[in-house]
N, C-alpha and C positions, 0 to 999 in steps of 0.2 A: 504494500500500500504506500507506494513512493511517494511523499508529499502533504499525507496527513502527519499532521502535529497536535498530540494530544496536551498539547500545553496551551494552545490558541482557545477560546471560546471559540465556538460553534456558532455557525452563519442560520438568518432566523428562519430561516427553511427547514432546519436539520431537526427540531425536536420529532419525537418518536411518536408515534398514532397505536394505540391498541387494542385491539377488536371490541368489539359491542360488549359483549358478557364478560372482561375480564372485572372490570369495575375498579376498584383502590387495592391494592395487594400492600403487602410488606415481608422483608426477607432481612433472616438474623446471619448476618456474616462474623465468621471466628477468625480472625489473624490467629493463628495456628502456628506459632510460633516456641521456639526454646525460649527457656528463662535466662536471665540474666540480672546485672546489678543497672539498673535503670538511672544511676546516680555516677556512675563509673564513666569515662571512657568507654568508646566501646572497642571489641576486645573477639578477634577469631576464637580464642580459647574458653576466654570465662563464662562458658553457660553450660545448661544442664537440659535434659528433659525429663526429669523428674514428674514435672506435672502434665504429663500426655495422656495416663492412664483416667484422670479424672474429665476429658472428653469422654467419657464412657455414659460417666452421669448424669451427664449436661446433653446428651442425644437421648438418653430415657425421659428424660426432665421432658426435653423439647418433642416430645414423639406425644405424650399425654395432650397435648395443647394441640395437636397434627401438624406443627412445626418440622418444615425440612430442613435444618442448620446447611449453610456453607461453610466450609472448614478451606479455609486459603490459607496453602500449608505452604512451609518453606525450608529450606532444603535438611537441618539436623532434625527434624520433625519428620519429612520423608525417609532419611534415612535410617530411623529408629524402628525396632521392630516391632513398638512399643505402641506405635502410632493404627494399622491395621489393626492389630488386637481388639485396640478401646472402641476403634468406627468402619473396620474395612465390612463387618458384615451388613450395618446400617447403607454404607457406600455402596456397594453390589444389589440390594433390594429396591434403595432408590429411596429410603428413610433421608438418608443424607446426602447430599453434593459436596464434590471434589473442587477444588479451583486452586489456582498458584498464587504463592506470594514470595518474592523476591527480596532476601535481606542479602546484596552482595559481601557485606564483609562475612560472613559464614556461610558463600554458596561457591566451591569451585567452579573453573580455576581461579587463585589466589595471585594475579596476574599487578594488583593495583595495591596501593600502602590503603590503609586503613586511617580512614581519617573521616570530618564527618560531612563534605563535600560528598567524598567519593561513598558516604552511606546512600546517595540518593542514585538509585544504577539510571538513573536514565543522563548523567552525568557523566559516565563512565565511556570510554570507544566505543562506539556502537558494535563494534566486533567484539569485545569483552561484554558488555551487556547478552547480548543473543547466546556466545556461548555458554552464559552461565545460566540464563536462562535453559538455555538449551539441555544440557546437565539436570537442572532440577525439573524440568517439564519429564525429563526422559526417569529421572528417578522416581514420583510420583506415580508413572504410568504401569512402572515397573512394582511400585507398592500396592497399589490398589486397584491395578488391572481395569484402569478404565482412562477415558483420556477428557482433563480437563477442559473448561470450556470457561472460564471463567480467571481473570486477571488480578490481583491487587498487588501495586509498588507497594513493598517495602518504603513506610516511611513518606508514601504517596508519592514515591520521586520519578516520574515518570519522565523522560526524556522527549527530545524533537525527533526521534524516530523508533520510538517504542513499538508505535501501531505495526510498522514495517514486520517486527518479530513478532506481536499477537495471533499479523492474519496470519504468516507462514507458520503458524506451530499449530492452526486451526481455533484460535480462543475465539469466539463469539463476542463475548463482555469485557467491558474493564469498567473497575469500579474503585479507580487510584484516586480520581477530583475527590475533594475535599472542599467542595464551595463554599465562600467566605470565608478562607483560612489562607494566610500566607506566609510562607518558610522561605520566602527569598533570603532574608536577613543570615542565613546560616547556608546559602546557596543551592536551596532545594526551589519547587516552583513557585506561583504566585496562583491560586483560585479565588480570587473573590469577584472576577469577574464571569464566573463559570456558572452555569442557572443550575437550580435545581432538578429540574424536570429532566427526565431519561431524554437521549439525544444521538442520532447517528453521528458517530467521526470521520465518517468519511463518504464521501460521492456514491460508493457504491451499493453504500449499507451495507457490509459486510461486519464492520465494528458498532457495537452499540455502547454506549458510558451511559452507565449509572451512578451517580453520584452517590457520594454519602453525602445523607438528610443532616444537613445543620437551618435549623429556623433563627430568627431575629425577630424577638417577640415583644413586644410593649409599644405604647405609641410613637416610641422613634425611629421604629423597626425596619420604615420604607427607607431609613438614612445611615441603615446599619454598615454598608459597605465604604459611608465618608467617616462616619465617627471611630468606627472598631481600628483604621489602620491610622487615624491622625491622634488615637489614644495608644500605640501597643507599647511604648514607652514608661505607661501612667495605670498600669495595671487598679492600682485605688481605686483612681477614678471610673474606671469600667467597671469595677465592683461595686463604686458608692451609687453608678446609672443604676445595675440590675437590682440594688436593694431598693431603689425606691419607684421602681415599676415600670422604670420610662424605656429603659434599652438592655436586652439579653441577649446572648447568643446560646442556642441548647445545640450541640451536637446529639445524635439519637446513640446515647447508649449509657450504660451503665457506670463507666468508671468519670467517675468526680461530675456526675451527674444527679439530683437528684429527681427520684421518682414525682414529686410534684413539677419540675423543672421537664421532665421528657411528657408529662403530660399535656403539659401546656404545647409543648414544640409539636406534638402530636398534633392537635385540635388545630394550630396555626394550621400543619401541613395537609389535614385532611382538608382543611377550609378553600386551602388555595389550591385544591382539585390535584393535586401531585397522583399520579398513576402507581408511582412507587417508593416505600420510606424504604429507607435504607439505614437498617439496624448495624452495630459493629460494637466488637472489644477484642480487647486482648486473652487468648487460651490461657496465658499461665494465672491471672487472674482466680481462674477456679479452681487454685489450690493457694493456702493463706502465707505470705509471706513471701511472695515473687512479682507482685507488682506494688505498687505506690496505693493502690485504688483498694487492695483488699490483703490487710498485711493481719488481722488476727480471724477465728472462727466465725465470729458472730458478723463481722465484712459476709465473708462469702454468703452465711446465710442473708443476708441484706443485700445481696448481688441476686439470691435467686425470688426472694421476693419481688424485687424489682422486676424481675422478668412477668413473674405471676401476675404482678398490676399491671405492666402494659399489655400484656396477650389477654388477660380482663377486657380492656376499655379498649383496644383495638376491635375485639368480636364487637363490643358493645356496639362500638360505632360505624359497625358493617367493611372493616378492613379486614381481608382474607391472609392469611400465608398465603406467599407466593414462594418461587425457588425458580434457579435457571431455564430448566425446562419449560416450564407455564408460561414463563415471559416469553422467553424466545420463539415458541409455538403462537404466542398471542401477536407478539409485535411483530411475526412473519405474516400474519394471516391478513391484520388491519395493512400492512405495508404493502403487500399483492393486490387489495385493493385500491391503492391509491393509483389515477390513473400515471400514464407515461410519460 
């Protein structure tokens, strides 16, 4: 796909159309990732997967609800034999879905210095990006005997010629945008000019981006994308906006979120007709003491509550699970109908 750039906002032709009967979906994506020290440097050597088996839980958890988790695995996750165990039999049935995710400094080849530029691969040679890509698409297939369809950067670092590698590896999705979020400052990309709303990346519709769901909620919210980058300095201040009602940003998930705060961002995003929320966290998460977000017992149990209340108010409010399949069969179906 020589020429798409998943770093550019999308031309206003491109957003995505999907069939009659799909209606409002939502889909829980896992960065599927090894642990590490989150406060450290980062580091080829210092992590663990320790916490791969408690994906086991968290697919039982999610199967009561008729939730398909996506698990965007990457590469010491793939490689572990630990990882098929907890979810290769959910993956084979179709309980759960497979997808990639790319954290180059722990995905051979070990080609580049470790630094935290080069954490973001789409940074990296685009011949060093693909191979390693290449490598962890090829390990993955090899783990769980099935071939992913689904994208997420490591780190959301998607490069000016990422798509290139997507289509040739056959991934349908990417879901690295992070709208209203921007990592220039540390040399990774810039989204806050990137819409919410699912979106073709390319001419041909081969590639589709789904965003992850971050809302801007309060009545300053239509001016969220002037205030949040001419405050990221002044952190207070963006704190002392969202306590006193006027301007929030909710990313949709669980870590350093709270469950009043994703409800709200819910409500905004079903209001303003979004076809798809786009749920996420981090795997190590679900065991206590490997991320920032859930360091003692009674965290995790407030992680899965969490979940319990929004899959609550989502049925409530007539938003389905979705999972890669449904979309892609929906946004093929509506896109064949649009004429030539």
């Amino acid at each position: 796909m020589p020429g798409t750039n998943l770093l550019l906002p999308p031309h206003a032709d491109a957003a995505a159309q999907f069939s009659e009967g799909f209606g409002q979906r939502f889909i829980v994506t896992v960065d599927t990732e090894e642990e590490f020290d989150w406060s450290a440097p980062l580091d080829r050597h210092g992590h663990g997967t320790l916490s791969v088996p408690a994906l086991q839980t968290f697919q039982q958890f999610c199967e009561e609800f008729g939730v398909v988790p996506i698990y965007l695995v990457d590469y010491p996750v793939a490689d572990s034999p630990l990882a098929p165990q907890a979810i290769g039999d959910a993956v084979s049935a179709g309980r759960a879905e497979i997808g990639v995710q790319l954290h180059p400094w722990v995905s051979p080849p070990f080609d580049e210095v470790v630094s935290e530029f080069n954490s973001y691969a789409g940074n990296l040679p685009f011949a060093l990006e693909r191979e390693k890509f290449a490598r962890l698409h090829a390990r993955i297939v090899e783990a769980f005997g099935t071939r992913p369809r689904i994208y997420r950067a490591g780190r959301y670092g998607l490069g000016p010629r990422t798509a290139e590698i997507l289509t040739e590896f056959g991934i349908d999705i990417d879901s690295s945008v992070r709208a209203h979020f921007d990592y220039s400052a540390s040399g990774g990309p810039n989204y806050r000019r990137h819409p919410l709303h699912p979106y073709w990346a390319d001419k041909g519709r081969q590639l589709l981006e789904l965003p992850l769901t971050t809302i801007y909620w309060g009545p300053l919210r239509q001016f969220g994308n002037a205030i949040y980058p001419a405050l990221w300095r002044l952190p207070q201040l963006r704190g002392a906006l969202a306590r006193a009602g006027l301007l929030e940003r909710i990313p949709l998930t669980p870590e350093g979120v709270t469950v009043e705060e994703a409800l709200r961002g819910v409500d905004v995003a079903i209001d303003m007709g979004l076809p798809v929320l786009v749920f996420s966290f981090h795997s190590p998460s679900l065991v206590p003491g490997y991320t920032p977000y859930v360091r003692a017992p009674q965290d995790l149990d407030a992680l899965y509550d969490w979940w319990r209340t929004l899959f609550a108010h989502l049925a409530r409010r007539g938003v389905k699970p979705g999972n890669v399949a449904n979309i892609l069969s929906s946004v093929a179906l509506a896109q064949n109908d649009l004429p030539s």
